[in-house]
Structure formats: C-alpha cells, structure tokens
Residue frames relative to the residue before (quaternion, step in Angstrom):
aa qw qx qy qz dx dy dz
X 1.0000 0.0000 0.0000 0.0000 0.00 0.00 0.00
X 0.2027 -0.7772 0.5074 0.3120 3.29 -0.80 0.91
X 0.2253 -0.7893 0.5119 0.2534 3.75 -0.96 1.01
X 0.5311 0.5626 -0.4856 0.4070 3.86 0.81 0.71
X 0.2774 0.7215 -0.6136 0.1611 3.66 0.77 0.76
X 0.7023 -0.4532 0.4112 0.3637 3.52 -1.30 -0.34
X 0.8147 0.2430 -0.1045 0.5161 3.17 1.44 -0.49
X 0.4296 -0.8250 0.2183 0.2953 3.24 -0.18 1.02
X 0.5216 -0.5565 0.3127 0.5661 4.30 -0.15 0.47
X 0.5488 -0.4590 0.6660 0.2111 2.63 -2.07 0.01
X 0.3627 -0.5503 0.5366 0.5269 3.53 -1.08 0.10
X 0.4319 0.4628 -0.6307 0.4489 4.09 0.36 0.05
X 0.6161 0.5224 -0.4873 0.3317 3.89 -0.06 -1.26
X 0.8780 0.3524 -0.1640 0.2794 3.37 0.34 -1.64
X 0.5361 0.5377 -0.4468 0.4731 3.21 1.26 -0.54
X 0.5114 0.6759 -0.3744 0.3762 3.62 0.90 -0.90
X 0.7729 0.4155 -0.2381 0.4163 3.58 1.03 -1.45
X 0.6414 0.5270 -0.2830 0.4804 3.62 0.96 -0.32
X 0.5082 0.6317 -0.3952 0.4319 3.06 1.04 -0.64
X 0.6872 0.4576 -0.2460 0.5078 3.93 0.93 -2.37
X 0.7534 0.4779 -0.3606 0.2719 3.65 0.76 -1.20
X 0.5502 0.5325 -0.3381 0.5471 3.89 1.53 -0.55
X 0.6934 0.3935 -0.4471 0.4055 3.67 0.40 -0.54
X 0.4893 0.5368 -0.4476 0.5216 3.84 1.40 -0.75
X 0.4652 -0.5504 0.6333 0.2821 3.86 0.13 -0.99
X 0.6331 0.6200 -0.4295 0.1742 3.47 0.73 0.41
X 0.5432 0.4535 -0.2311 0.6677 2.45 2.31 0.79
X 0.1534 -0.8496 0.4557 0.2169 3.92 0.45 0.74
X 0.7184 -0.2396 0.4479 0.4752 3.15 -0.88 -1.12
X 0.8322 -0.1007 -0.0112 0.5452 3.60 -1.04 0.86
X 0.3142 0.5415 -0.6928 0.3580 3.61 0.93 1.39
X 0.4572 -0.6056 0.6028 0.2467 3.77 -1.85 0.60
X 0.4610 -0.6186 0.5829 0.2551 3.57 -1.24 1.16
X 0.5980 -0.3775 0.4581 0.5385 3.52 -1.31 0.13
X 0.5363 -0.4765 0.5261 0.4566 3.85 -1.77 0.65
X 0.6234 -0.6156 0.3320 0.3497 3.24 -1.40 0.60
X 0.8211 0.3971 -0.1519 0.3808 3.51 1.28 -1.15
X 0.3710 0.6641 -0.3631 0.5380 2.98 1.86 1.29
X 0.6117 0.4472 -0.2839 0.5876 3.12 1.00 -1.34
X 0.6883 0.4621 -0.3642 0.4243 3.75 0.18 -0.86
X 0.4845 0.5319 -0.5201 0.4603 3.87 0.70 -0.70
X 0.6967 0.5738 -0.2440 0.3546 3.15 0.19 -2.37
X 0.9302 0.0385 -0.1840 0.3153 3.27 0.08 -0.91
X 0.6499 -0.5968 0.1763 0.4365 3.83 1.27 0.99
X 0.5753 0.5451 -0.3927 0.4665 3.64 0.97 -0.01
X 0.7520 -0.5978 0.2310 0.1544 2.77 -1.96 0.47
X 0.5760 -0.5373 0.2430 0.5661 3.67 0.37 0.17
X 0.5192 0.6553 -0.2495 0.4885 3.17 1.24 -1.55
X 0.6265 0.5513 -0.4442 0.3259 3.89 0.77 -0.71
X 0.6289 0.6533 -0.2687 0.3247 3.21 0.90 -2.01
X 0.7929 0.4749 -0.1632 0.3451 2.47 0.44 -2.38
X 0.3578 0.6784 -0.1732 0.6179 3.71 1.28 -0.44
X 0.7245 0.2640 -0.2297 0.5939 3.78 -0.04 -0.75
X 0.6872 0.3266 -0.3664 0.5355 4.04 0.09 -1.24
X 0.7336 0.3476 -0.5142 0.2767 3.62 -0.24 -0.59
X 0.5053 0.6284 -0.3903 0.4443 3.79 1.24 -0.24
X 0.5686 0.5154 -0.3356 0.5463 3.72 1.27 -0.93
X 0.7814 0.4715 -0.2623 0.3135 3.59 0.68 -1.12
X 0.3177 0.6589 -0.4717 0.4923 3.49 1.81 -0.10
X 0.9244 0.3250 -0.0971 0.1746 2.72 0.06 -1.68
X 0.4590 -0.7774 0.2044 0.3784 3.09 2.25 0.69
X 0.4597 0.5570 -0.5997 0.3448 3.48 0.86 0.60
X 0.8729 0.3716 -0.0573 0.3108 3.45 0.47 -0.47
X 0.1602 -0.8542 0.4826 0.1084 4.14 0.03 0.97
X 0.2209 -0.6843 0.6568 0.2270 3.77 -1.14 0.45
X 0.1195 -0.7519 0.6483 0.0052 3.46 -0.89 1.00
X 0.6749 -0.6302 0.3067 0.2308 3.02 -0.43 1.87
X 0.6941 0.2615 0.0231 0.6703 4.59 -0.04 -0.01
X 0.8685 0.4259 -0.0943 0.2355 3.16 -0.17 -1.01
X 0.5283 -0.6777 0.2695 0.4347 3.53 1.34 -1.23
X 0.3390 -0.7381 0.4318 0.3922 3.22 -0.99 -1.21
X 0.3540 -0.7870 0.4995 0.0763 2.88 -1.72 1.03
X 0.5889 -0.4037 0.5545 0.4274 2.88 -1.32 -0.18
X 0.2692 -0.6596 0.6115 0.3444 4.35 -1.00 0.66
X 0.4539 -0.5612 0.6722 0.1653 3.37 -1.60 0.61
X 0.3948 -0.7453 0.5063 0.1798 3.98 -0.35 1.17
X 0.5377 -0.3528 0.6963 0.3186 3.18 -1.44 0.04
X 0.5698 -0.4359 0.6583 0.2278 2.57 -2.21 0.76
X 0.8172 0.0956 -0.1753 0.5406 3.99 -1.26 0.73
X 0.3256 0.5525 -0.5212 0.5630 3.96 1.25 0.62
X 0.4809 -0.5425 0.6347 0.2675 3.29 -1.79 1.04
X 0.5016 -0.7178 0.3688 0.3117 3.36 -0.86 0.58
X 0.6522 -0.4880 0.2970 0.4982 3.92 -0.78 -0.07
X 0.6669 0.5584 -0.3078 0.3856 3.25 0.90 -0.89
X 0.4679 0.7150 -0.2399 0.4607 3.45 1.86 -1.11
X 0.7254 0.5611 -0.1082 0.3837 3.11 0.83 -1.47
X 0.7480 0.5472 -0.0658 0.3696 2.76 0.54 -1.22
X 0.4452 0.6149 -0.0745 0.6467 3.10 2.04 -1.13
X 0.7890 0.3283 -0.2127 0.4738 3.38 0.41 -0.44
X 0.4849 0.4307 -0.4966 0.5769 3.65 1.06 -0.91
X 0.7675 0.4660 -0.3174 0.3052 3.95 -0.52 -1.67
X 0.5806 0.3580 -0.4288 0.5924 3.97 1.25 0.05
X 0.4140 0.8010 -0.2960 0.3153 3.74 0.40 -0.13
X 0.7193 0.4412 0.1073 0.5258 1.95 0.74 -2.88
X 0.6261 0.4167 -0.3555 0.5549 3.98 0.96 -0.55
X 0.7382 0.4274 -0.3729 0.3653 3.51 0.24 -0.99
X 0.4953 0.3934 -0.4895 0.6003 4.11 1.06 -0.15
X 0.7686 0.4519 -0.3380 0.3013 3.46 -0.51 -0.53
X 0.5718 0.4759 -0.2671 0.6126 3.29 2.17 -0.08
X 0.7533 0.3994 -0.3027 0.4258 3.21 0.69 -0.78
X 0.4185 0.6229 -0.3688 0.5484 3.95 1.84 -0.13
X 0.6038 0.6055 -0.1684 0.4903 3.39 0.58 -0.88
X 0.6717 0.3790 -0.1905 0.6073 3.48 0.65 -1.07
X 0.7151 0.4071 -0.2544 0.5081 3.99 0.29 -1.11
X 0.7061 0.4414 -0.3635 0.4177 3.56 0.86 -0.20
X 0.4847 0.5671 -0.3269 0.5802 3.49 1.64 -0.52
X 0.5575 0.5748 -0.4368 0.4100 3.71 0.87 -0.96
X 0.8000 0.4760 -0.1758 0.3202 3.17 -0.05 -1.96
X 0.4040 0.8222 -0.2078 0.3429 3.14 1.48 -0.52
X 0.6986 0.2544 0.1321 0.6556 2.98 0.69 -2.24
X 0.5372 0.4922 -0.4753 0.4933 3.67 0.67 0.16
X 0.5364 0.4167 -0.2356 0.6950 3.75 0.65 -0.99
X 0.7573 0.2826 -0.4423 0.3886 3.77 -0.80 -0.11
X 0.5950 0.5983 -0.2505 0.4746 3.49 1.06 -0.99
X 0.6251 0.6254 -0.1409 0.4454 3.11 0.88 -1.13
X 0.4684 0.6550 -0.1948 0.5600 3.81 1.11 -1.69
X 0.8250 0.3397 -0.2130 0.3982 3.51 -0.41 -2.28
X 0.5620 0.5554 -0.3817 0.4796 3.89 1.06 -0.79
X 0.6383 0.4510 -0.3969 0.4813 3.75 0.37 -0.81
X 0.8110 0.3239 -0.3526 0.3363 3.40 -0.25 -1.08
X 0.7935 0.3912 -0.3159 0.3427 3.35 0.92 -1.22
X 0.4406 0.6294 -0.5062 0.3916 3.66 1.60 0.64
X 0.5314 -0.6552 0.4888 0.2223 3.76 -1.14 1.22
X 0.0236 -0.8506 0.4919 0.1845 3.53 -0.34 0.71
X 0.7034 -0.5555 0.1361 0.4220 3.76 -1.15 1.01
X 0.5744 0.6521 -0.2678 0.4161 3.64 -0.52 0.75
X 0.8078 0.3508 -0.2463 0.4047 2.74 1.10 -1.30
C-alpha cells in the first residue's frame, strides 16, 4: 500500500494492509506491528485510527494486543489454519465483496436506466 497518497488511510485502508502483508509473511507469527502511535505519527491520522485498524485485525484473530508492550501477530495452534492462511482468506473475501459491490452497483445502474426507458415509453392518461 502506498502510504503517501493525498489522502490519508482509513483504519479499513490499514487494517486492509496488514492483513496482504501477514498473508505475504512479512509479518510471521509473534512478529510486533509498528507501535501504534508511531505508525499514526508516520502516517498523519489519528491514533484512534491505528488503534481502530489492529483491533479490526484482532476480530479477525490474526493479531493480539499485549497490554505495555504491543501487538502481534497470534502464534496458531497446532491443526489451526495458520495466520498467513487466515489472513489469505479474510483479503480474498475482502476482494470478492468489493466484487460483488461492483456488480450490485452495475445492477442498480441498469435497473434505473431500464426503469427511465419504461417511464417515457409508458403512455400517460390523455394521451
């Protein structure tokens, strides 16, 4: 993700990036995200953003706050899909809504155009 856009992320943006960068592994197990009020300097948002983005990672169990200390990446169980597994899966998810939005927005589209050609080409009383 590039974080020099014009507009600063969202905590969707960033959770989004940790998410691609753990399934890649460039985050293992019981590796430490950036500190939260670093990453937030670094990347102009509000603390509330970060902190906001990891707890979204932690829903989604890839990812533990340790009280002082920070956050990691969770270390799986044995016969547990792994983090990287995981993580892989939320970020196909995450594409396949953003496909299937896409599609319903193309719908509504052509519903509403469809819709238009009915109006006019409906006879109205009188005529």
């Amino acid at each position: 993700m590039d974080w020099k856009s014009e507009t600063p992320p969202t905590a969707k943006d960033i959770a989004a990036h940790y998410r691609t960068e753990i399934a890649v592994g460039a985050y293992g197990p019981g590796a430490r995200l950036p500190g939260a009020q670093g990453l937030a300097k670094k990347l102009g948002v509000a603390l509330m953003t970060v902190q906001s983005a990891y707890r979204q990672l932690a829903e989604d169990g890839l990812v533990e706050g340790r009280p002082g200390s920070g956050t990691y990446v969770v270390d799986v169980k044995e016969g547990e899909p792994s983090v990287q597994q995981a993580a892989a899966s939320l970020r196909d998810l995450q594409e396949q809504m953003r496909h299937a939005t896409a599609r319903l927005d193309d719908l509504s589209e052509r519903l509403a155009q469809l819709e238009a050609e009915r109006v006019s080409l409906t006879p109205r009383a009188g005529e």
